[in-house]
C-alpha positions as CSV (number, residue, x, y, z in Angstrom):
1,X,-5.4,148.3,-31.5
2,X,-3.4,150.4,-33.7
3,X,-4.4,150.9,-37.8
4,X,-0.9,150.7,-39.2
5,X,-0.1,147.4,-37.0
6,X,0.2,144.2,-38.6
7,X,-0.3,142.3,-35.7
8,X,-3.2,144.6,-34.6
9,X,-4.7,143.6,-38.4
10,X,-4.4,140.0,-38.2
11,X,-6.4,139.9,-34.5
12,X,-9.0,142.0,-36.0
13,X,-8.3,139.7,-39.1
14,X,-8.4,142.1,-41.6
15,X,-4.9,140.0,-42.6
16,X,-5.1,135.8,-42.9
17,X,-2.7,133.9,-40.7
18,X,-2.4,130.4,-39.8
19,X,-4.4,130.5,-36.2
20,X,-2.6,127.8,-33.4
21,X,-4.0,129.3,-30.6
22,X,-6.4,131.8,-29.4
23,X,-8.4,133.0,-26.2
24,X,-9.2,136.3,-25.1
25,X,-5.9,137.7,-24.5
26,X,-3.7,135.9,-27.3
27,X,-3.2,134.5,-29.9
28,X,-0.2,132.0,-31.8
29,X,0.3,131.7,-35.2
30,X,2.7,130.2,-37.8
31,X,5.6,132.8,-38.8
32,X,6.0,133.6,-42.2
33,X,9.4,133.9,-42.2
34,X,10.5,130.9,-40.2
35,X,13.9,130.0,-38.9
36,X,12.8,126.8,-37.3
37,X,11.0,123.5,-38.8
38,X,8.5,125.0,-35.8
39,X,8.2,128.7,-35.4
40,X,5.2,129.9,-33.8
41,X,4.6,133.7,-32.8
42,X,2.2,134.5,-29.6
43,X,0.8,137.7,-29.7
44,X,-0.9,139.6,-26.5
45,X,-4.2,141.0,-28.6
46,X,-3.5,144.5,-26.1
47,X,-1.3,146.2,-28.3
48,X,2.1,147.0,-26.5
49,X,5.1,147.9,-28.5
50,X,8.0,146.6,-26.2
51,X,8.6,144.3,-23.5
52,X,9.5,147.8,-22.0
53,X,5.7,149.6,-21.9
54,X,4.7,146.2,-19.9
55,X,2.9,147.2,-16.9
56,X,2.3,145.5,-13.2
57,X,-1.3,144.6,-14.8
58,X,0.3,142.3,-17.4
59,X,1.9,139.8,-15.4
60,X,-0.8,137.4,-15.6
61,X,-0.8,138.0,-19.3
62,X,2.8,137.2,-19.6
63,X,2.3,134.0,-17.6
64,X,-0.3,132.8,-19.7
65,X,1.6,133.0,-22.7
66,X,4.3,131.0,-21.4
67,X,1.4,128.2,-20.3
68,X,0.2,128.0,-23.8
69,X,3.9,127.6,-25.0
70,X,4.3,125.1,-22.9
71,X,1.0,123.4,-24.5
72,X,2.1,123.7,-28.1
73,X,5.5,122.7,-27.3
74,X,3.9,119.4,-26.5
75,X,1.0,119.5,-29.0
76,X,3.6,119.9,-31.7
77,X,5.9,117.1,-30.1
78,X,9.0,119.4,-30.0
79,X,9.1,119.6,-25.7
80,X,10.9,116.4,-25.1
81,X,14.0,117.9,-27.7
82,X,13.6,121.1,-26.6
83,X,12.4,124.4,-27.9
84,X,13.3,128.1,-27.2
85,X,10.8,131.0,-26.2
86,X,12.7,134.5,-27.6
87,X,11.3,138.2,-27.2
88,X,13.1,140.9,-28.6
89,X,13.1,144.1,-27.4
90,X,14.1,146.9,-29.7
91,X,16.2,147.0,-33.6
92,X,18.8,146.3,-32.3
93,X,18.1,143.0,-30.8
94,X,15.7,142.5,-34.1
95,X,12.3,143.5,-33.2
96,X,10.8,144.4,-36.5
97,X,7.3,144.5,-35.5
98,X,6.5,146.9,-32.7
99,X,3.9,145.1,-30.6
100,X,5.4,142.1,-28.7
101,X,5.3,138.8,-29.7
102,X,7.0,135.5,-28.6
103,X,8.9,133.3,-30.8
104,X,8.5,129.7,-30.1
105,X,11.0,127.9,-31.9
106,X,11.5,124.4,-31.7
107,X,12.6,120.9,-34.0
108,X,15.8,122.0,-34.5
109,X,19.4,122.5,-32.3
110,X,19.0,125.8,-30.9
111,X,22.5,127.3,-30.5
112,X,23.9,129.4,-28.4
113,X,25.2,132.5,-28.4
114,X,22.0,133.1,-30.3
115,X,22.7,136.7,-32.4
């Protein structure tokens, strides 16, 4: 955990949020800021700044997150329309908080190119 995270402060919850999901690794929660009728952020609870620090030991981590998409995609009904799963990795692809996170976006057209 890091003090000046946000993220970090909503798992301890010293910050509210809108709880989806959570286990022992993660948690999803509704984005503040959303672009997306459905726009859900998962958030490892190990804080790691970029996809890039990701180690050989997270790979199970990873995978679980993309389980639990999967789950809320349906939960929310937005898996039969489709839904998008976005990390970004650095400013310049738009990471503004650095401890990564997952966007699920859904219950809209997603179009493409996306930036």
């Amino acid at each position: 955990m890091e003090d000046d995270c946000i993220f970090c402060k909503i798992i301890k919850g010293d910050i509210p949020s809108e709880k989806i999901y959570e286990d022992s690794e993660l948690i999803v929660i509704e984005d503040v800021n959303p672009q997306a009728p459905v726009h859900l952020l998962a958030i490892p609870k190990e804080h790691i700044p970029t996809i890039l620090q990701l180690k050989e030991k997270h790979k199970e981590l990873i995978g679980s997150i993309h389980l639990v998409a999967n789950k809320i995609a349906k939960d929310k009904k937005i898996d039969e329309e489709g839904f998008r799963v976005v990390v970004n990795c650095n400013r310049g692809a738009g990471q503004t908080v650095f401890h990564i996170h997952f966007h699920i976006l859904g219950g809209r057209e997603m179009r493409w190119p996306p930036g």
